[in-house]
C-alpha positions as CSV (number, residue, x, y, z in Angstrom):
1,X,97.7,67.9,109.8
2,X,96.3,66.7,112.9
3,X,92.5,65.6,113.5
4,X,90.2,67.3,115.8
5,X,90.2,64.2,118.4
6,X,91.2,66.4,121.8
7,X,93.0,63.0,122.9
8,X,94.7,63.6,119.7
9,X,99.1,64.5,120.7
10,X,101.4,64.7,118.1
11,X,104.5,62.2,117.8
12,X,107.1,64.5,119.5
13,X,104.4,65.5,122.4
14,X,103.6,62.0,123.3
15,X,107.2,61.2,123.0
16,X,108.2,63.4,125.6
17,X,110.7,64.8,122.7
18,X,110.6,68.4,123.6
19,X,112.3,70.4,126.6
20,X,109.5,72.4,128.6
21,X,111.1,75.7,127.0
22,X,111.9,75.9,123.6
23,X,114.7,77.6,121.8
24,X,114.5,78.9,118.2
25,X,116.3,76.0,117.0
26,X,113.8,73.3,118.9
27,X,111.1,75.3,117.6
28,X,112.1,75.3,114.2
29,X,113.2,71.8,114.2
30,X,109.4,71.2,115.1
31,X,108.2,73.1,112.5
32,X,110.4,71.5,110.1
33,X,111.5,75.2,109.0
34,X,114.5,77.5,109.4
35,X,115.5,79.6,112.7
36,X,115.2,83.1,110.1
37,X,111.9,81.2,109.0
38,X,110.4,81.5,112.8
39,X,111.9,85.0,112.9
40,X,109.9,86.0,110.3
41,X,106.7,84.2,111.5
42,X,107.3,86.2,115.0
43,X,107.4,89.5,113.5
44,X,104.5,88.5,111.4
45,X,102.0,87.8,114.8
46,X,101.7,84.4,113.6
47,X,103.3,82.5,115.9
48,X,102.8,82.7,120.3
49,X,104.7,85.1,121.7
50,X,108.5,84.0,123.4
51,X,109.7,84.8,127.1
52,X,112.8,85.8,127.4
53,X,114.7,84.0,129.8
54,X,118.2,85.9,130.9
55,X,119.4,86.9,127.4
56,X,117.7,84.1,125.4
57,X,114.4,83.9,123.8
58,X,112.1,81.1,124.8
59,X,108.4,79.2,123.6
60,X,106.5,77.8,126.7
61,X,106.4,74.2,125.4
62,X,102.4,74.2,127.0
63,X,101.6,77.3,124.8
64,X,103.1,76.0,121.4
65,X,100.8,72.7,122.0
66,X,98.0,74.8,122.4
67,X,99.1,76.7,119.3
68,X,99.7,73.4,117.1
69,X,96.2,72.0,118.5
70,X,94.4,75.0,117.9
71,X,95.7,74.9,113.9
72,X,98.1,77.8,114.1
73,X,95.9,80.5,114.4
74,X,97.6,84.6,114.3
75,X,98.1,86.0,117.4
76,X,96.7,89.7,117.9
């Protein structure tokens, strides 16, 4: 868990770690879960909605931040 500093970035933010899109695999590396694990969580509303770039689904890296700094809430 992260505190509530707003300075606060986690280790693979600060580290420059991540691409600026995201695929499933980056995103569930992240997570520390499996790809079918994030499929489920995106059918479930609870994770940001993807873009789909040409046939390939896609996290802005910006909006998953927000996401992880904001404690994961659903998404309506």
């Amino acid at each position: 868990m992260h505190t509530h500093d707003p300075d606060y970035r986690p280790r693979f933010v600060r580290q420059g770690e991540l691409p600026s899109l995201l695929s499933v695999k980056d995103f569930a590396k992240l997570m520390q879960v499996s790809t079918r694990t994030i499929w489920r969580l995106l059918s479930s509303r609870k994770l940001p909605q993807p873009i789909r770039v040409g046939g390939s689904v896609r996290w802005r890296r910006d909006d998953v931040e927000a996401w992880l700094l904001a404690d994961c809430p659903e998404q309506s």
